[in-house]
Steps between C-alpha positions, in 0.01 A plus 500: 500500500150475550498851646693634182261402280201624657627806491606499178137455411379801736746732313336358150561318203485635141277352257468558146122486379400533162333795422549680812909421541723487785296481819633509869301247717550446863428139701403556877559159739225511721459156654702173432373109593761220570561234665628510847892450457462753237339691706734528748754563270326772326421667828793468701288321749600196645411121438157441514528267781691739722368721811320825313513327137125593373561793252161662615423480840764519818345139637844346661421118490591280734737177585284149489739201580372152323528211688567091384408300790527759777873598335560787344503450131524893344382859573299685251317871477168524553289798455203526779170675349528857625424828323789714503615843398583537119811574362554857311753681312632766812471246797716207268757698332606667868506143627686372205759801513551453946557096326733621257684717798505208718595203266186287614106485396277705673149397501562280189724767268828405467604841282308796325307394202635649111123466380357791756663753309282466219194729493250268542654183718406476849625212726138315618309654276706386202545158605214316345315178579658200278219247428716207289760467811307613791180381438488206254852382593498588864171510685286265263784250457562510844105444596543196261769383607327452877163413362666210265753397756663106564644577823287325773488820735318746177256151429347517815418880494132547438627765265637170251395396200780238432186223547322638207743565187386227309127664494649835479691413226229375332258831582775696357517253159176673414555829579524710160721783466535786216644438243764826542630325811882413466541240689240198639558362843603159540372187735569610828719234579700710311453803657882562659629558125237740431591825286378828590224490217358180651494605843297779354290313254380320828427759737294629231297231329575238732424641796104398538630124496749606790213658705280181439754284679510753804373527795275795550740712768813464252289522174378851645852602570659383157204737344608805654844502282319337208218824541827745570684366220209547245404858623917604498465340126208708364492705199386810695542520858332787735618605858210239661628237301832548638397557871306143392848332421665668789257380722502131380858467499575607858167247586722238288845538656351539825331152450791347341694556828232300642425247343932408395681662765751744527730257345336597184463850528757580208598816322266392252228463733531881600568660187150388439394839726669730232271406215311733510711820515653374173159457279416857740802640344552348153200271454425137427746218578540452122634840413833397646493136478842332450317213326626700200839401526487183680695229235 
């Protein structure tokens, strides 16, 4: 349906304009941003916590079994740090047609994707960064949610800063933020019923109270993604500026394996890497934000 439509907006759609009359205008798709089920569905990839299941790169994840007093409680993907080869339009529609052929996913396509045979759509290059699920809903929620943790394991990791909400909370109480911002943050005690818009409200302007309450090695690590972040969010963005980002966001996952362990190293974590070849190949994060349509 999706397809169908696209196309119907490649072929043209007839306008009338006063004073010049009946105009023919074509629509070209050239890139679309989701969410990850969406994704998937859009791409004829499958789940994005299967083998193969990043849209831009051919990383294949790995099994990581949790364990509940040395018994085997669940198994989960995990996606190591690694920098594989990216996903283009010849390599992924062969695999997803040999898929098709064989009735199971290959490398992570399940069947050929309708959206390639529009001029301009390209599976991996297409596919573009989402900030609202990925990043404020998935990695920075995430980071908070270890940071600001009960459990007695996450309080004694030097990384925690459970100990110190009270005098967070109150940094944070004085922390003014423009007045075009949608949404302020709440108390941090709070912080698990965060929206999107607060989650990014905090990164933003509350971040400096964050990296008070730090310890130098994991305040320097938090400020590579808050330094990526700003550059991939830039009015104007030049080819150093996204080597910069690149560069700081492969330091950051690399660290965040680190410092939280495999166990944490979540499709979130890595989609991190492609960052920059969406503001290289559309440009900054806000340009396709879904914050636009979030209810």
């Amino acid at each position: 349906m999706i397809y169908q439509e696209c196309a119907q907006l490649e072929a043209g759609v007839t306008f009338f304009i006063p004073g010049v009359g009946e105009q023919n205008t074509k629509f070209f798709i050239i890139a679309s941003c989701t969410d990850k089920p969406a994704q998937s569905l859009l791409t004829n990839m499958v789940s994005h916590n299967a083998n193969y299941s990043c849209a831009k790169c051919f990383t294949e994840g790995e099994n990581f079994t949790i364990y509940s007093k040395k018994v085997r409680k669940s198994t989960i993907k995990v996606f190591p740090y690694r920098n594989d080869e990216v996903r283009n339009n010849s390599i992924c529609n062969n695999l997803a047609i040999e898929a098709e052929q064989h009735g199971s996913p290959v490398k992570g396509h399940a069947a050929p994707c309708p959206l390639t045979k529009l001029k301009y759509y390209s599976l991996g290059e297409s596919i573009l960064f989402d900030s609202l699920h990925t990043l404020y809903l998935g990695v920075f929620k995430k980071f908070c949610s270890l940071i600001f943790s009960k459990s007695k394991t996450d309080r004694q990791q030097k990384w925690s800063l459970y100990n110190k909400i009270n005098s967070i909370d109150q940094g944070l109480s004085s922390v003014k933020i423009p007045t075009t911002t949608s949404r302020r943050f709440r108390t941090i005690k709070h912080i698990a019923r965060f929206k999107a818009n607060e989650f990014r409200s905090l990164m933003h302007h509350g971040s400096t109270v964050l990296l008070q309450a730090m310890l130098p090695k994991y305040r320097r690590h938090f400020a590579l993604l808050l330094a990526a972040v700003n550059i991939a969010s830039k009015d104007i963005i030049d080819n150093y500026d996204i080597i910069l980002a690149k560069e700081l966001l492969h330091q950051y996952v690399k660290d965040w394996q680190k410092i939280f362990g495999l166990r944490h190293m979540s499709s979130n974590i890595h989609s991190l890497l492609h960052i920059h070849e969406s503001i290289q190949f559309v440009g900054p994060l806000y340009m396709y934000s879904a914050f636009n349509f979030e209810g």
